[in-house]
Every structure is written in structure tokens, then in C-alpha cells.
C-alpha positions as CSV (number, residue, x, y, z in Angstrom):
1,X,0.0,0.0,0.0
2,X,3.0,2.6,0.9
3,X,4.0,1.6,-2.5
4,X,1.2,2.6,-4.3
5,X,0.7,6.1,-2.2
6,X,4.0,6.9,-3.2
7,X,3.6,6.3,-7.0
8,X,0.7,8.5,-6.6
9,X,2.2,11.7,-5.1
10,X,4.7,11.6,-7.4
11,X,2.0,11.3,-10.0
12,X,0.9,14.3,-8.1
13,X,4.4,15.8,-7.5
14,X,3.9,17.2,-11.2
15,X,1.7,19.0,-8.6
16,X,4.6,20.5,-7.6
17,X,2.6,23.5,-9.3
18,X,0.0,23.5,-7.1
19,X,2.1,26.3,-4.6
20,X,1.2,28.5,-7.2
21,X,-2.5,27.9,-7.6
22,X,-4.9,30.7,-7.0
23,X,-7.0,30.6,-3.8
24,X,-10.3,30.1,-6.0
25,X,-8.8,27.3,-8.3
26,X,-6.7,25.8,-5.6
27,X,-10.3,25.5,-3.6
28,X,-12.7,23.8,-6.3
29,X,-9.1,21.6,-7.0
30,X,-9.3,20.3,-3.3
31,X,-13.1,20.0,-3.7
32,X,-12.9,17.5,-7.0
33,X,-9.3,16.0,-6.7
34,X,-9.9,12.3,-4.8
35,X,-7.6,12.1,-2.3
36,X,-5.7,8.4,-1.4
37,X,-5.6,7.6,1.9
38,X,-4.4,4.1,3.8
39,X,-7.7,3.7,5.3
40,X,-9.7,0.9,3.5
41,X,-12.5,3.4,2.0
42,X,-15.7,1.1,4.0
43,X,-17.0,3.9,6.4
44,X,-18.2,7.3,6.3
45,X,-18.9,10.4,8.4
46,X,-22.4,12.3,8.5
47,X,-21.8,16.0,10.2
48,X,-25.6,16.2,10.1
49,X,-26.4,13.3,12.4
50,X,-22.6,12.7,13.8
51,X,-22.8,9.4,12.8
52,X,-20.5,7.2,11.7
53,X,-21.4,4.9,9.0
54,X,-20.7,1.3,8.4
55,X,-17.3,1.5,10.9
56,X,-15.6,-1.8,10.4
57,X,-18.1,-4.6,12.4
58,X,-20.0,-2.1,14.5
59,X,-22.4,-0.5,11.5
60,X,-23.9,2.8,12.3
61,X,-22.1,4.2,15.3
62,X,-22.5,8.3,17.0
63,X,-19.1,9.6,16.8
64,X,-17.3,9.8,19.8
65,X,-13.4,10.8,20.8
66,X,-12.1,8.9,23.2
67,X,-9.6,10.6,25.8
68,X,-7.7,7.9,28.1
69,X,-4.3,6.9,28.7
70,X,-2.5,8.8,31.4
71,X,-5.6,10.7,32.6
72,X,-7.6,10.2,36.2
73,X,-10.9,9.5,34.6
74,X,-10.9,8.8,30.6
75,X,-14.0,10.8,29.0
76,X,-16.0,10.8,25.6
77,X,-16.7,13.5,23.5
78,X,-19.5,13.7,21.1
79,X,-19.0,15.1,17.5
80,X,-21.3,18.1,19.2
81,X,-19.2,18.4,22.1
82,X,-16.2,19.5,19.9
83,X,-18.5,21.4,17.8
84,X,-19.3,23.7,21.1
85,X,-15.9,24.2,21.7
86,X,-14.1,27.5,20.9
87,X,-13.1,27.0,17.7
88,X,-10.1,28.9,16.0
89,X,-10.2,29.7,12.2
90,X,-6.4,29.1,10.5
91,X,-5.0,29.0,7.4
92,X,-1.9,27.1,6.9
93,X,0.5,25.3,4.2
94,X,0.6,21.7,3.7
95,X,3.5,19.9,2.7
96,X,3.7,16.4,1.8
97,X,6.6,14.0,2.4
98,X,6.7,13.3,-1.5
99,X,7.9,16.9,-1.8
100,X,4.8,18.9,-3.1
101,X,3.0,21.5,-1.0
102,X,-0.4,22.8,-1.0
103,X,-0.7,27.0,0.3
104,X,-3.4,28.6,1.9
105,X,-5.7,26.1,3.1
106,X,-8.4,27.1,5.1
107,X,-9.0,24.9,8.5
108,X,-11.4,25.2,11.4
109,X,-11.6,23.3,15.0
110,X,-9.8,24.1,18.2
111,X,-6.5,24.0,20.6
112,X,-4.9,20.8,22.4
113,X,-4.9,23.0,25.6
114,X,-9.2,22.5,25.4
115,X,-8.9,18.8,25.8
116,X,-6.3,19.4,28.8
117,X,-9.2,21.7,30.5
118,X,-11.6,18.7,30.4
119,X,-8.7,16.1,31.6
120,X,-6.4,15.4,34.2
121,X,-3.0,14.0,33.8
122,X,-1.4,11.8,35.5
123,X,2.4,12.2,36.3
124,X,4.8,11.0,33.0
125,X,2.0,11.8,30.6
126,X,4.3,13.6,28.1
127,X,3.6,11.7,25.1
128,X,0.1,12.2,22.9
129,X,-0.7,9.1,20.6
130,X,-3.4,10.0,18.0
131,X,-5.6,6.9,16.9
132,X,-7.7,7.1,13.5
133,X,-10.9,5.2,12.6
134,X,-11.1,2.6,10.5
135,X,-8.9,-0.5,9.5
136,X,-5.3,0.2,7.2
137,X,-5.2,-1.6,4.2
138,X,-1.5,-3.3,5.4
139,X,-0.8,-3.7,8.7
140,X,3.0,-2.7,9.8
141,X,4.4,-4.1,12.6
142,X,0.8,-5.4,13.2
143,X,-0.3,-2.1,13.2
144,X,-4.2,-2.0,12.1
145,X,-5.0,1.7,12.4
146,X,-3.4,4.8,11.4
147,X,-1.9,6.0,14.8
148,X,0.3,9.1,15.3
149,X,2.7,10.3,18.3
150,X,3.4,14.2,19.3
151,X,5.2,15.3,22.4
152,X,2.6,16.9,24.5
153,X,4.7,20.1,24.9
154,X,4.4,20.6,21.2
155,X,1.1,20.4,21.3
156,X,0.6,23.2,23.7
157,X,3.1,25.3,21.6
158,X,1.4,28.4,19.7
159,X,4.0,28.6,17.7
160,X,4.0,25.4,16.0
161,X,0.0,26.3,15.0
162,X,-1.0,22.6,15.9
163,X,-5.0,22.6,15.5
164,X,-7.5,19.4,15.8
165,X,-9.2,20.5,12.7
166,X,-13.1,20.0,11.9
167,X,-13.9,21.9,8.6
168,X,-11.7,22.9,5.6
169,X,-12.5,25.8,3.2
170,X,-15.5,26.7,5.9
171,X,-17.3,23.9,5.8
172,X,-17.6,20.4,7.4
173,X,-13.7,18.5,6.8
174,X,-14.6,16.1,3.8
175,X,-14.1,12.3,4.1
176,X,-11.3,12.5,2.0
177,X,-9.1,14.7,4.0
178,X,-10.3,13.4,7.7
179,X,-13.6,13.6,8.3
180,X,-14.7,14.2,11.1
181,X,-11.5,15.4,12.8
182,X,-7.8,15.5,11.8
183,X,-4.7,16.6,13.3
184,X,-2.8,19.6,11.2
185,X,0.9,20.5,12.0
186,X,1.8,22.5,9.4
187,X,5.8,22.4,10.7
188,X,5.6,18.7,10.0
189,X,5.3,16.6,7.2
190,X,1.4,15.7,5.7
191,X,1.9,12.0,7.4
192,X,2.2,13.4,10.9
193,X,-1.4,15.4,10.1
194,X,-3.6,11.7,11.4
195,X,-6.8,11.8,9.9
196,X,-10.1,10.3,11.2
197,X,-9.0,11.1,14.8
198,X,-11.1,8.9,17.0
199,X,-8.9,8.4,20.1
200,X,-6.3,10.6,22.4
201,X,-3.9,8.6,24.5
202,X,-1.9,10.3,26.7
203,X,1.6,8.2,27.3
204,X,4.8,8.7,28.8
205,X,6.8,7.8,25.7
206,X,6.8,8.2,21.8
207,X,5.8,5.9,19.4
208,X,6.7,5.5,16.0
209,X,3.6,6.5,13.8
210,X,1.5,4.2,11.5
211,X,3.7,5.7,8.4
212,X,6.6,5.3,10.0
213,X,6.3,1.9,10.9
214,X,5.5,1.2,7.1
215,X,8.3,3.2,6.1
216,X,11.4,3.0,7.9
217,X,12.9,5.6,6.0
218,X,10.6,8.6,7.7
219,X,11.5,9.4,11.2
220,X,9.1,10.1,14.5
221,X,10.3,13.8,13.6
222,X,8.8,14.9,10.4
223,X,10.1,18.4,10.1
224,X,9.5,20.4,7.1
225,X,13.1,21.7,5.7
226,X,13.3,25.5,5.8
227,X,13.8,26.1,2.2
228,X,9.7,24.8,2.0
229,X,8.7,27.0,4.8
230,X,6.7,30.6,3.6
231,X,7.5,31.4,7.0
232,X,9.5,31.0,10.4
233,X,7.9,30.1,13.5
């Protein structure tokens, strides 16, 4: 599966062009261009009814985002529950490890530091491992779902712009790109951005990301070089 995402970027990476796209192209581009992801493509998010459809052997499930690990008391949040909190508008580069980058795009959702307010840690939680919905295609290492790992300190940062996105271009986030809540780092490369967020575990170490485990190659630390950057932080 790594394989074939790879071919297709740099099918894409002719889209090395896209940096240059204007805003209202680069928009109705996002809107029609189907997206690859390593999720097999058998469930579905509805933002009307925050219901998740046919998720692996459960069928028709409400959304919920699980917060456990290293906490007192593990809670659930309902796809209305993150709605309701105080959500941040940002607009932010991607860049994607094949070497193309996307400008401008616009995201929606909220802070780490809001899920610390409704959560207590307990000592050595430094770690954050992100868990995605659905079932991979390959498993790495045994690995079924997409899973990601940030420092917690980086999460709290405001200067690495780390949001727990819900919409894109103002409007619900699109199955294709995460729905109904993705990470976005835009310091780090597109496969530290976890899609389909479904689960926060708070641990004391770091783990090695699904990507990572499929790829050796890509390291735990995905920085985007400077040259990419449009700007310092």
C-alpha cells in the first residue's frame, strides 16, 4: 500500500505546481481531486447526524473521541461536544513528504490545551498518541489503524499552530481529508497530520507512527526543511 501512495504523489508531484495555484482554483481543485488515503474506503462520516457509518463490524455508530491513557478518569466526546468548543479559524500550508506542497488552506476546530481543560493527567504523561478510525489496508508491525505520536509540549506550543481540525475551506472537513477530525501541524510533514481522529492517549513515551512503521525511511520527527517554509515560527 505505501508503494502505491507513493507512486501517486509523485503522479501528483507534477503537482509541484499547485504552490502556485490561486486561492479560487486551488479551492474547487481540493473540492474534486480524490484524495488516497491508507484507510480501507468502507466507512463514512455524516456531520448532520454525527454518525459514523458502516465502521468496520459495529455499522452505524455516534461519533465519539475517546480521551484515556495517562488521565484520572478517561472521558468521551461527542462530534457536538467538539463542535461547542471555541473554535479557531487558520490558514496554513501543507507539505507532503513526496515533496509537493499545498498553500493557503483554510481549517477550522480548536486548541490541544481545550482537551487538557476537560482532563487530568497523571504524572509521565508527556507523550500524545493519536488513533484514526477505520482499518489500514497493510498492517505494519501489526499495526491496524493509522496512529500518530506528538510530544505533549508541542502540542501546547502556539507557535507550532497545531489545531485538531473539523472543517476545511469553511465547511464540514470532507471524508477524503479526515472527516470528522484530523490533526494539522503545518511544521511537520502531511503523514504526521492523522486523519479520522477517533482516540487521544496520553503516554509517557513516543511511538513511531503508522507511516513510520510502514516506512522506515521517515523518522518520528517529520520536520518540514526551511527552504519549504513561507515562513519562520
Amino acid at each position: 500500500m505505501a508503494i502505491d501512495r507513493r507512486f501517486f504523489l509523485k503522479v501528483l508531484g507534477a503537482a509541484g505546481f499547485m504552490i502556485n495555484f490561486p486561492t479560487s482554483t486551488l479551492a474547487s481543485f481540493l473540492d474534486h481531486f480524490p484524495i488516497r488515503t491508507v484507510e480501507k474506503k468502507d466507512f463514512r462520516f455524516d456531520p448532520e447526524t454525527g454518525i459514523v457509518l458502516n465502521w468496520n463490524d459495529h455499522g452505524n455508530m455516534p461519533y465519539q473521541l475517546i480521551i484515556d491513557g495517562l488521565v484520572t478518569e478517561p472521558i468521551k466526546l461527542s462530534y457536538k461536544d467538539l463542535k461547542s468548543l471555541p473554535q479557531v479559524p487558520q490558514t496554513s500550508d501543507f507539505h507532503c513528504v513526496e515533496g509537493w506542497s499545498v498553500p493557503d488552506i483554510r481549517w477550522g476546530g480548536f486548541r490541544f490545551e481545550e482537551i487538557l481543560k476537560r482532563v487530568k493527567t497523571k504524572p509521565g504523561a508527556r507523550f500524545v498518541l493519536f488513533h484514526s478510525l477505520g482499518e489500514t489496508h497493510s498492517k505494519p508491525r501489526g499495526q491496524k489503524h493509522y496512529v500518530e505520536s506528538f510530544p505533549l509540549k508541542e502540542l501546547l506550543d502556539p507557535k507550532r499552530e497545531i489545531l485538531l481540525a473539523l472543517e476545511m475551506d469553511g465547511r464540514p472537513m470532507p471524508h477524503d481529508h479526515g472527516s470528522p477530525l484530523r490533526v494539522i501541524a503545518p511544521y511537520d510533514l502531511g503523514y504526521k497530520s492523522i486523519k479520522f481522529v477517533t482516540r487521544i492517549e496520553f503516554t509517557k513515551t513516543e511511538r513511531p507512527g503508522w507511516w513510520t512503521l510502514a516506512n522506515p525511511i521517515y523518522s518520528i520527527k517529520a520536520r518540514v526543511s526551511k527552504s519549504r517554509l513561507r515562513k519562520s515560527h
